[in-house]
C-alpha positions, 0 to 999 in steps of 0.5 A: 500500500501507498502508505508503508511506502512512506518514510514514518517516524516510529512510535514513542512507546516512552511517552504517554502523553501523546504521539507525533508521526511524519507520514510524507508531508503530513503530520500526525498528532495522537493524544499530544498536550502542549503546556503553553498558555500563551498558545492556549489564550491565542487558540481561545481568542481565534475560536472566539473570533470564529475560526477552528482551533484545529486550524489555529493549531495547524497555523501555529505549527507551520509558523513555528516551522518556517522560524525553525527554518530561518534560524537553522538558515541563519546558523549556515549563513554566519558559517558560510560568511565566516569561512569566505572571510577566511579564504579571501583574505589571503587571496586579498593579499596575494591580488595585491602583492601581484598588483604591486609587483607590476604585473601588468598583463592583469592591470591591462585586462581589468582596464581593458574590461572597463575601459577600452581606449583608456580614457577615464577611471574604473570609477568613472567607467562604474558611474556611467554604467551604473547612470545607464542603468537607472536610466534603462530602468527609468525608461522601462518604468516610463513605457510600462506605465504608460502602456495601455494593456495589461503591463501597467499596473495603473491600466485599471485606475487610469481608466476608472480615472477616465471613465469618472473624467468622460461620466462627469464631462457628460454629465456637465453637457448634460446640465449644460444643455438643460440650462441652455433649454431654461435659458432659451424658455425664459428668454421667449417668456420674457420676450413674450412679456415685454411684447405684451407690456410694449402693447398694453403701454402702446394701447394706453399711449393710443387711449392717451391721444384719443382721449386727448383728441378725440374723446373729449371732443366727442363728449361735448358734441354728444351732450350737445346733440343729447340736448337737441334730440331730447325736446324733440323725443328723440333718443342720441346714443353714444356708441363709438366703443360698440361695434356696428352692423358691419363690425366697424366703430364708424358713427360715434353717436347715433340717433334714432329719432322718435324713439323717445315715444315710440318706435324708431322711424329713422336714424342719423350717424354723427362722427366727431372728429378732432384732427387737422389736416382731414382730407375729402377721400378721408371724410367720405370714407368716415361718413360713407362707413358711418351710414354702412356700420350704424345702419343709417339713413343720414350722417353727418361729419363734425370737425373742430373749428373751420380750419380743419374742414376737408379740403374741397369742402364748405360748412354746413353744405350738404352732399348726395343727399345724405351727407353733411359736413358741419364745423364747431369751436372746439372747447364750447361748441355752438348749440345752434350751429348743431341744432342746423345740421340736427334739424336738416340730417333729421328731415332728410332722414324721415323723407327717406323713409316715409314716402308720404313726407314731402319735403320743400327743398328749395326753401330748405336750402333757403333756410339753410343758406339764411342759418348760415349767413346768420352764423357767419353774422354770429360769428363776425359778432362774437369777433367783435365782442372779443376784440372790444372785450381785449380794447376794454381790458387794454384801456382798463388796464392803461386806467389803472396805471395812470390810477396808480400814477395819480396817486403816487404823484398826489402822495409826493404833494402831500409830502411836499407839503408837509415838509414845507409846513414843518420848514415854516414852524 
């Protein structure tokens, strides 16, 4: 059998305590004690910390070997030393007594050896083997760490090192293209906002020079008209924000005439307009689209002062039948001159609807004509009244100051006087 090929320690009959066998690279231990307290507490702490005490033992032994081993291998090493010692010593002193001796065939090998053309020392020829050596290493060093397979024992941080540089790179355009994103959602936001805030500040700019041109004036000339249509049982609406018949805002007030008492027989569209320089094709489109918007039979233009009514055009003059262009004073417009252009648009417009209404044209005109030579009469009145009302105050004031003059002459007499009488006492 395989096991009595084997070398074995014998048996120790002499001992009772245990037995130790070396069967091949194996050791067997029968019923052996071991007085170690030391041991004992090592084997109870690793049984404490899991491990086998079979196996703590097993470590032990083979620790104790390897120290056995090295204490052996250093008892040879000192003998080795000792007895190199004692033979190169006189192998020393022979080499340099022939040294001495000036032999010279050895000299010229050594130098040989290190130096062929006997140029520099043994010393020297060992230094710059030595600094090729370190630099054929450093080399080495260099292209195995820089290698990109397995030779380099840095391959796998410096890819962990690329992998984390490339992840967070990625990562950065990552971010980077979400804040672009943000970036381009908040600049159409806040480019939608200021559009929004240019409109609403260029609505309120529109409003502002409607207001200041227009509404006003629009105002006055309703109440006005207001006035007129309500002694006739008439009904003036103001209506320049409310869309007409045809969607458009043309015929700022309308006036349904007998609507007061009853159902409306006809309507007249008046357009207020406070601007300069209107031109014909300009009126004719504002009334043509105020008798279209507002479903009207009749409209009329009304302009702020002469000066702004259309060229081409006179005042208070009816055109096709339909139209009529009448001018105010802006500030404080004339009740007659609208109470002309009320009565004339309000006639026309019941005889365009009632076929039975006949209507004098001729003295019409007549009476129209006669209406404006009286406002032109008025007119030329009210000039005069201003122009005296400015002579008065210019005399008035050219009163006051001889007034002053006076008395301030009178006031120096008096002093005068008075000095004159308190010289005398």
């Amino acid at each position: 059998m395989e096991a009595s090929e084997k070398p074995q320690l014998p048996l120790e009959p002499d001992r009772t305590d245990g037995a130790v066998r070396a069967i091949g690279d194996r050791l067997v231990i029968e019923r052996l004690e071991v007085s170690d307290p030391a041991a004992a507490r090592v084997v109870q702490e690793q049984a404490g910390e899991g491990h086998q005490p079979s196996e703590t033992v097993t470590r032990a032994i083979e620790i104790g070997t390897r120290v056995i081993e090295s204490e052996g291998t250093a008892a040879n090493v000192d003998y080795v030393k000792a007895e190199l010692e004692r033979q190169i010593g006189p192998l020393a002193e022979r080499l340099g007594g022939v040294i001495e001796e000036g032999q010279g065939d050895f000299v010229e090998h050594l130098a040989q050896s290190f130096d062929s053309d006997r140029s520099g020392s043994v010393q020297q020829q060992i230094k710059e083997l030595l600094v090729a050596a370190m630099q054929h290493q450093r080399d080495q060093l260099a292209k195995q760490f820089s290698a990109q397979d397995g030779a380099n024992p840095l391959s796998d941080f410096k890819e962990a090192v690329v992998r984390a540089v490339k992840g967070s790179q990625e990562s950065q355009q990552h971010e980077h293209a979400q804040d672009r994103e943000r970036l381009e959602a908040l600049t159409a936001e806040v480019t939608a906002l200021r559009e929004r805030l240019g409109a609403k500040e260029e609505l309120e700019a529109e409003q502002a020079r409607g207001t200041a041109k227009g509404r006003d004036f629009e105002e006055k000339i309703h109440e006005v008209i207001d006035q007129i249509a309500g002694v006739r049982d008439d009904v003036a609406n103001h209506v320049g924000d409310l869309p007409g018949e045809t969607r458009g805002k043309k015929g700022d007030i309308v006036i349904q005439i007998g609507a007061a008492v009853g159902p409306c027989l006809a309507k007249i569209a008046v357009d207020p307009k406070d601007v300069s320089n209107l031109t014909r094709p300009k009126a004719w489109e504002v009334l043509n689209g105020s008798l279209d918007d507002r479903g009207a039979d009749y409209a009329v233009l009304v302009v702020a002062y002469e000066e702004n009514l259309p060229a081409g055009t006179q005042n208070l003059v009816e055109y096709e039948g339909n139209k009529l262009i009448v001018a105010v004073d802006r500030d404080e417009p004339e009740r007659i001159v609208l109470e002309t252009a009320y009565g004339l648009a309000r006639a026309r417009a019941l005889a365009a609807r009632k076929d039975e209404l006949s209507l004098d044209a001729p003295a019409m005109k007549e009476a129209i004509d006669e209406t404006r030579r009286a406002l032109e009469s008025l007119k030329t009145a009210r000039q005069a009244l201003t122009g005296m009302r400015k002579n008065a105050d210019s005399i008035e004031s050219s009163l006051s100051t001889m007034e002053e003059g006076a008395k301030a002459a009178l006031a120096r007499a008096d002093g005068l006087i008075a000095d004159a009488l308190d010289g005398g006492a």
